[in-house]
C-alpha atoms as a printed R data frame, in Angstrom:
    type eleno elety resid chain resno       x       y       z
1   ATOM     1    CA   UNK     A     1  11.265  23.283  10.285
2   ATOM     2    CA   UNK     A     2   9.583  26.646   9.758
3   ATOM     3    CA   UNK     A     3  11.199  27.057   6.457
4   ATOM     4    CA   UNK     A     4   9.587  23.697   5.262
5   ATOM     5    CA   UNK     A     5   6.906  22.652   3.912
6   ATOM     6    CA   UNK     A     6   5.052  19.874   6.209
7   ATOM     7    CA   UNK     A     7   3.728  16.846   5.436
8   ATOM     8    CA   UNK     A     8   1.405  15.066   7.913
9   ATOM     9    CA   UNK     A     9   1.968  11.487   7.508
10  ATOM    10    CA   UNK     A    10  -0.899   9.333   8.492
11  ATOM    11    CA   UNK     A    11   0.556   5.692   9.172
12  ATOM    12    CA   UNK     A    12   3.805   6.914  10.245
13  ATOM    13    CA   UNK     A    13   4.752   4.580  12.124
14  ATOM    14    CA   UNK     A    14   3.705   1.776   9.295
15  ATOM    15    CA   UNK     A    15   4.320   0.580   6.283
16  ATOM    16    CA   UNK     A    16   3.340   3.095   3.632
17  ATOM    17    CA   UNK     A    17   3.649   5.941   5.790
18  ATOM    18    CA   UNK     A    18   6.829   5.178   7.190
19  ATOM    19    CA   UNK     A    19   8.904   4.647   4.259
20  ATOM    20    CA   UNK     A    20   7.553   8.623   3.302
21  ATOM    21    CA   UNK     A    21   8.952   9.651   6.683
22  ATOM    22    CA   UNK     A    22  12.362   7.573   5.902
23  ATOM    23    CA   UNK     A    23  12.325   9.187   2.551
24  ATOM    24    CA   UNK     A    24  11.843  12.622   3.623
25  ATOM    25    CA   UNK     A    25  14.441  11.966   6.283
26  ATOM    26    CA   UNK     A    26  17.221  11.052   3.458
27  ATOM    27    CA   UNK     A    27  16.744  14.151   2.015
28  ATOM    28    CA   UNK     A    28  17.707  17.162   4.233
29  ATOM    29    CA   UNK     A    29  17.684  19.564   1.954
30  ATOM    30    CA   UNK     A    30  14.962  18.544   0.240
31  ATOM    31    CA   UNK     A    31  12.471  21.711   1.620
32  ATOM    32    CA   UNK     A    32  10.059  19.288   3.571
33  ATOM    33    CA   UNK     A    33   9.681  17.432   6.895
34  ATOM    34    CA   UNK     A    34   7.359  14.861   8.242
35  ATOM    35    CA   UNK     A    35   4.816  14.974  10.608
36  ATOM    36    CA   UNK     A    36   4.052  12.197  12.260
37  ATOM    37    CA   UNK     A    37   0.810  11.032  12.776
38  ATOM    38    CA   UNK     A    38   0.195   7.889  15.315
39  ATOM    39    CA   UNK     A    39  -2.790   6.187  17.302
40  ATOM    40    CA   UNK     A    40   0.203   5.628  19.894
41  ATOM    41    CA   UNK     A    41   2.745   8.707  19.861
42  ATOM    42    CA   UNK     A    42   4.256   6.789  23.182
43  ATOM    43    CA   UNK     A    43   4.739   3.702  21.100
44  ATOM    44    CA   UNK     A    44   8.689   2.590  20.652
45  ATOM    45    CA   UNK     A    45   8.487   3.277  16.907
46  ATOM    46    CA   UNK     A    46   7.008   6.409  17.388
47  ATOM    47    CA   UNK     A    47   9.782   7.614  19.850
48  ATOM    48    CA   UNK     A    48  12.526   6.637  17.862
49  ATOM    49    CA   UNK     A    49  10.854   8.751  15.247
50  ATOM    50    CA   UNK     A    50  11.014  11.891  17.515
51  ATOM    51    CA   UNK     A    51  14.226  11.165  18.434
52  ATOM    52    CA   UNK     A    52  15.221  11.577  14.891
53  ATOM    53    CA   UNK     A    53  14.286  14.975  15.118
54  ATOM    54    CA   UNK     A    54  10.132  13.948  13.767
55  ATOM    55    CA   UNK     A    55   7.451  15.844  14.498
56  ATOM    56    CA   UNK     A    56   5.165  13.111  16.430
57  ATOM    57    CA   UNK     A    57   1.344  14.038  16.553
58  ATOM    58    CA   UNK     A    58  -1.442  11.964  18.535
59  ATOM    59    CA   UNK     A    59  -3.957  11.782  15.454
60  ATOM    60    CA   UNK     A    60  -7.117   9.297  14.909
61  ATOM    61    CA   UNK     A    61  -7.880   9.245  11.018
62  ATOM    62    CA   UNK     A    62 -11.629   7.963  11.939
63  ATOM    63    CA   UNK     A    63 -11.881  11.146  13.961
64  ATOM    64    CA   UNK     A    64 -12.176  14.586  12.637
65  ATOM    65    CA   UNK     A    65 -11.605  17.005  15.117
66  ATOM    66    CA   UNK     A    66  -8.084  15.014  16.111
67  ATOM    67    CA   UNK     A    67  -7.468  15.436  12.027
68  ATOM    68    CA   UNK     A    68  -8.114  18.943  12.023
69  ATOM    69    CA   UNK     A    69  -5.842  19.446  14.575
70  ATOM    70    CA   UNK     A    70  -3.513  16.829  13.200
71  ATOM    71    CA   UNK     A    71  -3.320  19.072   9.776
72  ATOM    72    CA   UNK     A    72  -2.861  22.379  10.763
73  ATOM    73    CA   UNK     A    73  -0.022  24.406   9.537
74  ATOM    74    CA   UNK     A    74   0.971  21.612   7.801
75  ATOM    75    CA   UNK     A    75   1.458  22.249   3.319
76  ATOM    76    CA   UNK     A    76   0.226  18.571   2.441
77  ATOM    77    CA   UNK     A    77  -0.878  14.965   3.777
78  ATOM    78    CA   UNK     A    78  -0.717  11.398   3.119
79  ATOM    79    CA   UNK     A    79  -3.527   9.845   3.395
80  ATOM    80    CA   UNK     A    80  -3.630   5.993   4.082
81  ATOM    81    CA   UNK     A    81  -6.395   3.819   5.471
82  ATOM    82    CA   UNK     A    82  -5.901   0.608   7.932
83  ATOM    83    CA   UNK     A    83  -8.189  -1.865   6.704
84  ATOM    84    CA   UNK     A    84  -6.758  -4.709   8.129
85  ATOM    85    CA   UNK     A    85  -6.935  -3.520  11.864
86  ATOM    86    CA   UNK     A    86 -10.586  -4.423  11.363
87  ATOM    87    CA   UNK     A    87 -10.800  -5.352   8.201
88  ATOM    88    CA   UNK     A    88 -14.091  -3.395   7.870
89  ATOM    89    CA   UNK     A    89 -14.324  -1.573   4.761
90  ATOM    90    CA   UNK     A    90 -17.090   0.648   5.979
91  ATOM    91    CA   UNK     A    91 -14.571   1.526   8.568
92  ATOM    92    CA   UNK     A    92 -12.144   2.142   5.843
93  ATOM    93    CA   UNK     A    93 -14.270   4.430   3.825
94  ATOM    94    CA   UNK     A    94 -14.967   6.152   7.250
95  ATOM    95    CA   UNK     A    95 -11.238   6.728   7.791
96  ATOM    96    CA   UNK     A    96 -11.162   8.256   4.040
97  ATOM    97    CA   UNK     A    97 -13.834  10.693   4.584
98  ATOM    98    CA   UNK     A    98 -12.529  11.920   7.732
99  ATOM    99    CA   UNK     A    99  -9.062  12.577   5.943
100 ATOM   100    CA   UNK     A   100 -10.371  14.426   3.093
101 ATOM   101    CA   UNK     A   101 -12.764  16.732   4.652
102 ATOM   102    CA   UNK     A   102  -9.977  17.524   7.294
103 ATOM   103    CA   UNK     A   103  -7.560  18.107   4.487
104 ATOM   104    CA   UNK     A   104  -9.929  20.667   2.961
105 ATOM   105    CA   UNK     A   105 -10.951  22.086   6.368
106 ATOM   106    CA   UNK     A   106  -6.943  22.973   7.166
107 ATOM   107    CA   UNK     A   107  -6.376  24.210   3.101
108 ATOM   108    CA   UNK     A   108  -3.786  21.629   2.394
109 ATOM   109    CA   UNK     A   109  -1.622  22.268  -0.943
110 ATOM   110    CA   UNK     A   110  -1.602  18.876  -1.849
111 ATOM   111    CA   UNK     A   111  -2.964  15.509  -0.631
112 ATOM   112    CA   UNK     A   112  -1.688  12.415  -1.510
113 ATOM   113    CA   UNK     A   113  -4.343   9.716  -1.318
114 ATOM   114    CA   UNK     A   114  -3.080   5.867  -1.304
115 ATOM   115    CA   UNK     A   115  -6.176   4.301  -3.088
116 ATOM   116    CA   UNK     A   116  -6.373   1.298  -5.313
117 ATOM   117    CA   UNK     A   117  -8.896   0.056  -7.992
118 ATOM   118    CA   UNK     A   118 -12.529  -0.496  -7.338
119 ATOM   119    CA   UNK     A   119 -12.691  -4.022  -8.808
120 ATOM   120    CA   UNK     A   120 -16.385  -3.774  -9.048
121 ATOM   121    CA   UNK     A   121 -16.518  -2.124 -12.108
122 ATOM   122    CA   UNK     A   122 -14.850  -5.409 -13.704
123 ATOM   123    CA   UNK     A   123 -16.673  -7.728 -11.224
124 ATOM   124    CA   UNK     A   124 -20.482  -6.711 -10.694
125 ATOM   125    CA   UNK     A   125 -22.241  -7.624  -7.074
126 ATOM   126    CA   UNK     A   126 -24.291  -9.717  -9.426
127 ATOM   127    CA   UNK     A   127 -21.501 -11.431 -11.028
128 ATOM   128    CA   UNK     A   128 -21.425 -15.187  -9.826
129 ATOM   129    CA   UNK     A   129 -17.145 -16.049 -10.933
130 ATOM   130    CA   UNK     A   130 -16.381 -14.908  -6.543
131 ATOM   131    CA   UNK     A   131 -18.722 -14.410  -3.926
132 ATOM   132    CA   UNK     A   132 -19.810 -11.157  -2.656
133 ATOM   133    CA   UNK     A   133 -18.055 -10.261   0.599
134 ATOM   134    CA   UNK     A   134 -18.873  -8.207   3.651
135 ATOM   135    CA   UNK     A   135 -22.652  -7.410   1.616
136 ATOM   136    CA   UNK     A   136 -21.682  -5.563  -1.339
137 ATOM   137    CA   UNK     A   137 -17.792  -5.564  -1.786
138 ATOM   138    CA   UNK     A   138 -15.693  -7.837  -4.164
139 ATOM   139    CA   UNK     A   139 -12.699  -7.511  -2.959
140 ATOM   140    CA   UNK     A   140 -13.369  -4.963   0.082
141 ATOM   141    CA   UNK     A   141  -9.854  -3.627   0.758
142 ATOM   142    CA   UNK     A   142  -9.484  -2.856  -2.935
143 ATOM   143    CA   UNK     A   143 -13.199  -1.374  -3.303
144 ATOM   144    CA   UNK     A   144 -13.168   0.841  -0.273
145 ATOM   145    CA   UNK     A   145 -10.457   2.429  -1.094
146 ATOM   146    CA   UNK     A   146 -11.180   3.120  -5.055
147 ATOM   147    CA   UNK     A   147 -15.230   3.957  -3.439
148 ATOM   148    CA   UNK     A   148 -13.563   6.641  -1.528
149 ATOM   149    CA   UNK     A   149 -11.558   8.350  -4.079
150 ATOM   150    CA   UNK     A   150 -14.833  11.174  -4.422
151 ATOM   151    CA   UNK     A   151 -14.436  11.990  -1.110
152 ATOM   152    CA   UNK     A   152 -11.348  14.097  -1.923
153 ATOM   153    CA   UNK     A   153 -12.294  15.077  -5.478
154 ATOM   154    CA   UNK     A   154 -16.206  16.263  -4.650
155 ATOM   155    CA   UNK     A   155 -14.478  18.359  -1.876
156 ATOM   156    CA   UNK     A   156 -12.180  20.606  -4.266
157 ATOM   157    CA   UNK     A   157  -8.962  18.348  -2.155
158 ATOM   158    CA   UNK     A   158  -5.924  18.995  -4.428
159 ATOM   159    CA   UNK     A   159  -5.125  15.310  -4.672
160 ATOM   160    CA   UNK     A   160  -2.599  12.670  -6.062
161 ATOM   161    CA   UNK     A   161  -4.276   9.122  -6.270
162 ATOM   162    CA   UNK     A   162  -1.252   6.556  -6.059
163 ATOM   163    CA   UNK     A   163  -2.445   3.209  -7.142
164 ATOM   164    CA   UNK     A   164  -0.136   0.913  -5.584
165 ATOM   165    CA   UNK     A   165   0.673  -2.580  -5.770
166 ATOM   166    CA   UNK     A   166   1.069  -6.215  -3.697
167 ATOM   167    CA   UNK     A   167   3.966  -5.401  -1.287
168 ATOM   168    CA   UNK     A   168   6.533  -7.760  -1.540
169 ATOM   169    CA   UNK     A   169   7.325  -7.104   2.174
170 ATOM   170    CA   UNK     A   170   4.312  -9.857   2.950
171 ATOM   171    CA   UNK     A   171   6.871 -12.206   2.409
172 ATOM   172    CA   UNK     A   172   8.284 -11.314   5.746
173 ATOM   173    CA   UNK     A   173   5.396  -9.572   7.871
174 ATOM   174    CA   UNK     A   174   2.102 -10.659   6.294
175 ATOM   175    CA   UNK     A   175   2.742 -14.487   6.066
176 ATOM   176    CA   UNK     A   176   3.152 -14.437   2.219
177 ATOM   177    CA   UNK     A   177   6.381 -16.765   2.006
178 ATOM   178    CA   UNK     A   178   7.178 -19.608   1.307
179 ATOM   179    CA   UNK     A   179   6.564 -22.529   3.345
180 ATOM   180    CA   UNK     A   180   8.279 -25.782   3.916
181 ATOM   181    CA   UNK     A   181   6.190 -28.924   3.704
182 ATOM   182    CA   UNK     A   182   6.366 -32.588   5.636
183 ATOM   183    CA   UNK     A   183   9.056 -33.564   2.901
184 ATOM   184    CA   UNK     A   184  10.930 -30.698   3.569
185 ATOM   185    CA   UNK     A   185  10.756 -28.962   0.532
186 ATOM   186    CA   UNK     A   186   9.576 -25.057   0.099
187 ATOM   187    CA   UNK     A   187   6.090 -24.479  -1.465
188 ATOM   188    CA   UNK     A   188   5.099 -20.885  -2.801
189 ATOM   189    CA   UNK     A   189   1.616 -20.806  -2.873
190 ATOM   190    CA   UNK     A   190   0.525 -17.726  -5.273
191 ATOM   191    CA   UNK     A   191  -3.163 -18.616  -7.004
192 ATOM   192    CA   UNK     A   192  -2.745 -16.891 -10.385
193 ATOM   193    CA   UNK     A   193  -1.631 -19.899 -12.805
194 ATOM   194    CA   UNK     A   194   0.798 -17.775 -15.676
195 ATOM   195    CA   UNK     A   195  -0.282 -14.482 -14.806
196 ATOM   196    CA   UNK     A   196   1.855 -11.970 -13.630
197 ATOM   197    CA   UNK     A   197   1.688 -10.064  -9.999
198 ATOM   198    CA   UNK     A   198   2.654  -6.730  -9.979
199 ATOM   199    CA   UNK     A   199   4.450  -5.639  -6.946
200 ATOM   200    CA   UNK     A   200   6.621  -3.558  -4.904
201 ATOM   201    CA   UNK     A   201   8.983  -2.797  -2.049
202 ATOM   202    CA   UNK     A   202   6.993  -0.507   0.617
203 ATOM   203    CA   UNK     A   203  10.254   1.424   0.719
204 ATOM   204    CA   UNK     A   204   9.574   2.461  -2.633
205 ATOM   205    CA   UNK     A   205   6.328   3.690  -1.956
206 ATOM   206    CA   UNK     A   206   7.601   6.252   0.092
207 ATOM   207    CA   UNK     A   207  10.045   6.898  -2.383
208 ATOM   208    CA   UNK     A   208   7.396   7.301  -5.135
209 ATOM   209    CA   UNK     A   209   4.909   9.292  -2.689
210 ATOM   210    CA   UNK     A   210   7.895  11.933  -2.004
211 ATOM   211    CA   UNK     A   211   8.944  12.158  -5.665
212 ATOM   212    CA   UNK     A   212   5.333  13.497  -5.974
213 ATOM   213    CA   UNK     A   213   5.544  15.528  -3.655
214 ATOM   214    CA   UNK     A   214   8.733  17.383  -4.835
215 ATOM   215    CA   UNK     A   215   6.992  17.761  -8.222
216 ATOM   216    CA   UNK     A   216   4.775  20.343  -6.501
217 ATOM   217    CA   UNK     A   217   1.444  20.928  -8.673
218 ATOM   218    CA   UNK     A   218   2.729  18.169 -11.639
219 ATOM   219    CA   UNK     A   219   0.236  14.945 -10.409
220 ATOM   220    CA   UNK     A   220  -2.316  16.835  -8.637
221 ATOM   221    CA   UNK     A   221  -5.756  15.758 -10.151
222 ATOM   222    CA   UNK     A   222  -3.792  12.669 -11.643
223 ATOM   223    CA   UNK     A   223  -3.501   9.384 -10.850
224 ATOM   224    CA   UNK     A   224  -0.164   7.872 -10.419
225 ATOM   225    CA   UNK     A   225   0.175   4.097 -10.494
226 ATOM   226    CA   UNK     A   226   3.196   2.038  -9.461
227 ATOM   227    CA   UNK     A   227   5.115  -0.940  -9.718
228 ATOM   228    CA   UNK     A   228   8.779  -2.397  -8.868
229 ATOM   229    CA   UNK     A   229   7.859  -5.748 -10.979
230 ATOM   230    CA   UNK     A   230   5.599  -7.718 -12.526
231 ATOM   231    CA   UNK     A   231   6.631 -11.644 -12.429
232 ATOM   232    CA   UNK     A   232   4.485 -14.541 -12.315
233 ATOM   233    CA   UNK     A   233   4.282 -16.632  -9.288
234 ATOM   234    CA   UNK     A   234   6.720 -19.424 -11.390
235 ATOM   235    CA   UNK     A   235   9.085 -16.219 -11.696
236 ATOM   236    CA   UNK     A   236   9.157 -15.398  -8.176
237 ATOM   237    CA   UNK     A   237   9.848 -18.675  -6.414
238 ATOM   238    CA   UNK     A   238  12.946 -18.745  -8.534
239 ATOM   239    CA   UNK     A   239  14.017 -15.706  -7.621
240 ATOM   240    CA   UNK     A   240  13.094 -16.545  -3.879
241 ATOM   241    CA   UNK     A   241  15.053 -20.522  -4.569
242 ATOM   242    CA   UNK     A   242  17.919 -18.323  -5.797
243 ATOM   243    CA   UNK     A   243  18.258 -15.747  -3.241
244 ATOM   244    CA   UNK     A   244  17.300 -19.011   0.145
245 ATOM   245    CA   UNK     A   245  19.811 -20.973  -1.737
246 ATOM   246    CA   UNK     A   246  17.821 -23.888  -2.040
247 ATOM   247    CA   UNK     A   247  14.428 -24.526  -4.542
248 ATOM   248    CA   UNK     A   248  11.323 -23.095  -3.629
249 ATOM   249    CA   UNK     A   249   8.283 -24.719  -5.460
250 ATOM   250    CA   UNK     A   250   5.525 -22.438  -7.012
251 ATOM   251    CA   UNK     A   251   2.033 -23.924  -6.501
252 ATOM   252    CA   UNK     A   252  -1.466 -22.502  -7.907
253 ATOM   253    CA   UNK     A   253  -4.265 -23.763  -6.103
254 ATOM   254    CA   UNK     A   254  -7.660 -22.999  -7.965
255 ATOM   255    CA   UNK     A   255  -9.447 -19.166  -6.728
256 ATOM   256    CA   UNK     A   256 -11.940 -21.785  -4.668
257 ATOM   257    CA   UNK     A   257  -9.569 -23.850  -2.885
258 ATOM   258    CA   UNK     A   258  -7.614 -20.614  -1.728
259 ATOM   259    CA   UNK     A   259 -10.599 -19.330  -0.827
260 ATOM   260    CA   UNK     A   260 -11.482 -22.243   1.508
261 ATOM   261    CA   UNK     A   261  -8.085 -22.355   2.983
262 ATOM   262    CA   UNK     A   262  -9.405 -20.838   6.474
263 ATOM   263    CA   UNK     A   263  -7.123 -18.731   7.486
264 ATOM   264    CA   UNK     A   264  -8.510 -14.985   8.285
265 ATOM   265    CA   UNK     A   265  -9.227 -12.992   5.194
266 ATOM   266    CA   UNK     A   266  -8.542 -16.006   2.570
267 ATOM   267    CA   UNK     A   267 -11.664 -15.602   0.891
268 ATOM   268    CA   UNK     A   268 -10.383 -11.843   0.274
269 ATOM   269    CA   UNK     A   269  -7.503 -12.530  -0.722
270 ATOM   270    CA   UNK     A   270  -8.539 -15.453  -3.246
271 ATOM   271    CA   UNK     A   271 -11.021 -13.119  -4.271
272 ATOM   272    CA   UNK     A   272  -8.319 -10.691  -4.883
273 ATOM   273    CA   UNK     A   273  -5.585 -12.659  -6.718
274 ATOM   274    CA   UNK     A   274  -8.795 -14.038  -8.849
275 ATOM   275    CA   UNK     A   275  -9.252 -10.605 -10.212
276 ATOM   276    CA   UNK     A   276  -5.729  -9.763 -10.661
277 ATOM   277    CA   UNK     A   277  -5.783 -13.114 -12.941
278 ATOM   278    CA   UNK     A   278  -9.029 -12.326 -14.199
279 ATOM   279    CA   UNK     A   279  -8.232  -8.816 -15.389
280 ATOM   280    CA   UNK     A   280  -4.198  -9.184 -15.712
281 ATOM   281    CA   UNK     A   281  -4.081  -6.511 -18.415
282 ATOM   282    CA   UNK     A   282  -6.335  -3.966 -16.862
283 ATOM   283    CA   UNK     A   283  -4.975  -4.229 -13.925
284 ATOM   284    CA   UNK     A   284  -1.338  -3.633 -15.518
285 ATOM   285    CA   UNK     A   285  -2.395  -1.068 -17.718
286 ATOM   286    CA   UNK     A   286  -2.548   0.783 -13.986
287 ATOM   287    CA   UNK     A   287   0.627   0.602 -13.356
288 ATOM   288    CA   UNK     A   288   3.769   2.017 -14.736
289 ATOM   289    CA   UNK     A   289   7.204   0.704 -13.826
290 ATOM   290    CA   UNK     A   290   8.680   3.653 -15.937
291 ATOM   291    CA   UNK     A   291   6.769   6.126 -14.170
292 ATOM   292    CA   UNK     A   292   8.173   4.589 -10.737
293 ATOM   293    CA   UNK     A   293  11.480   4.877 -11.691
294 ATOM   294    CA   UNK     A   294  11.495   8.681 -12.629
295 ATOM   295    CA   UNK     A   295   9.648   9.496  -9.490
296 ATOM   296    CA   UNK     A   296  12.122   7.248  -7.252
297 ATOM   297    CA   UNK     A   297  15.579   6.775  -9.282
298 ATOM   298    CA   UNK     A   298  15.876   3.805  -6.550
299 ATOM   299    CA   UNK     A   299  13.730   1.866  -7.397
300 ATOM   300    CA   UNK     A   300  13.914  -2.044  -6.609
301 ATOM   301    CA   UNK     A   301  13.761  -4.812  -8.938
302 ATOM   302    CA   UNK     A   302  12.433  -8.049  -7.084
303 ATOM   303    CA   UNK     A   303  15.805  -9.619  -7.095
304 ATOM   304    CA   UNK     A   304  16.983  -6.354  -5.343
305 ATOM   305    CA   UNK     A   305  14.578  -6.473  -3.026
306 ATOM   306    CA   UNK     A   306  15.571  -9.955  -2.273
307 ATOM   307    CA   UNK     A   307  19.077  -9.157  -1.902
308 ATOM   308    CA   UNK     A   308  18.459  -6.829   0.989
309 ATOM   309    CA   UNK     A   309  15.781  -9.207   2.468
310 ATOM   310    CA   UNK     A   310  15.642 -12.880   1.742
311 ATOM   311    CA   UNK     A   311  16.873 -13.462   4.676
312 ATOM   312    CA   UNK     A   312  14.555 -11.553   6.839
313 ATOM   313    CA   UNK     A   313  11.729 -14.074   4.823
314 ATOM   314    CA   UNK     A   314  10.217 -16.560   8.413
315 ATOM   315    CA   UNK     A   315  10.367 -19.903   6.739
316 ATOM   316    CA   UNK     A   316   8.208 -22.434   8.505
């Protein structure tokens, strides 16, 4: 390892963060290795990591002394917030601060920070078409994360922002699929009418986020935004009745009835999908499929994704 140059992972052990340790992992020879940073280096997921040869490091990324330590000796970072541990974005923004004023404590080379967009400037506080959440957030998870992104940039941080998109890993781990109803039949719910949902494999983002990497000085300063598809919700459950081998029904409840479905964070989320509806081609214009590809030549199409994975999908 003392030939590499190391990149502390935060997440490692996650979504994001672990496909960057998976994809530095495929690549021997690439010049870098992972460091892993977990909550829980004693975790089973953490110790199969070290027993793939990983650097494993006991780091908090809402505490700065443990990030300090976390970062030294180390040539770069990846820098990814839990929000939905707590789902507090003050928390979030918290976490964020604590990153990038470790990251220029230690003199990384290059940061990688996993924001996404503020929606705020689209939606105003004031703006009546979704309710203001958590005091002064739209969509919080979004907002904290796009609030944060001066943290790195007032602090000199040489940083890439990577804008990513709706994982279509929720399918499987976040509840996302599709679900049978009393006639038996499989209902997609996805609240966006026509529009089209851009999204991506997490195992991609790793991809992407090591591409950058490898690119040395190329993105730093930039932001990088990234996609795997964009399909409508119509689009996807055929894909998804396809690849189950039986139909799969796409339903669009209105942005208030999701809202009002109960279930934790669904006035987030409807808030969310409302302003990816709302704003389709701004929120595109973030994100470049093309841009994806050259960073990560293996890069998944949906149906791709659902080759690997359809079956992995809980249906209920």
């Amino acid at each position: 390892m003392a030939d590499k140059k190391i990149i502390a992972v935060a997440g490692a052990t996650g979504a994001q963060g672990g496909a960057l340790v998976r994809a530095i992992l495929e690549d021997p020879e690439g010049g870098f290795a992972a460091r892993a940073l977990t909550r829980n280096p004693d975790s089973e997921s953490a110790k199969a990591l070290a027993a793939q040869g990983v650097e494993v490091v006991a780091a908090d990324i809402g505490d700065l002394e443990s990030m300090e330590r976390a970062y030294a000796g180390a040539y770069g970072a990846y820098c990814v917030t839990f929000f939905w541990q707590d789902m507090s974005a003050d928390n979030e923004m918290h976490q964020a601060e604590t990153m990038a004023e470790a990251a220029k404590r230690a003199g990384l080379h290059h940061v990688i920070w996993s924001t996404l967009d503020d929606t705020r400037k689209w939606i105003p506080l004031d703006d009546d078409r979704m309710p203001t959440l958590q005091d002064k957030y739209k969509v919080p998870h979004f907002d904290a994360k796009g609030a944060s992104d001066h943290f790195f940039t007032d602090r000199g941080v040489p940083t890439t922002f990577l804008n990513t998109s709706f994982y279509w890993d929720n399918f499987i781990h976040f509840g996302s699929g599709p679900k049978r109803g009393e006639d038996g039949k499989l209902r997609f719910v996805l609240p966006m009418g026509e529009k089209r949902l851009p999204g991506i494999a997490v195992e991609d983002i790793g991809r992407v986020a090591y591409g950058i990497f490898k690119r040395g000085d190329e993105y730093i300063g930039k932001t990088v935004g990234i996609a795997g598809g964009m399909l409508s919700g119509a689009e996807m459950a055929a894909a998804m009745s396809k690849a189950l081998g039986e139909e799969v029904v796409h339903l669009s409840p209105s942005f208030d009835e999701y809202r009002g479905y109960g279930f934790p964070a669904a006035d987030e989320l409807g808030n969310m999908f409302q302003m990816k509806h709302d704003f389709e081609e701004e929120y595109h214009a973030q994100r470049d499929i093309e841009l994806a590809r050259e960073l990560n030549p293996k890069l998944q199409s949906f149906d791709n994704w659902l080759a690997k994975h359809a079956s992995e999908i809980p249906i209920e």
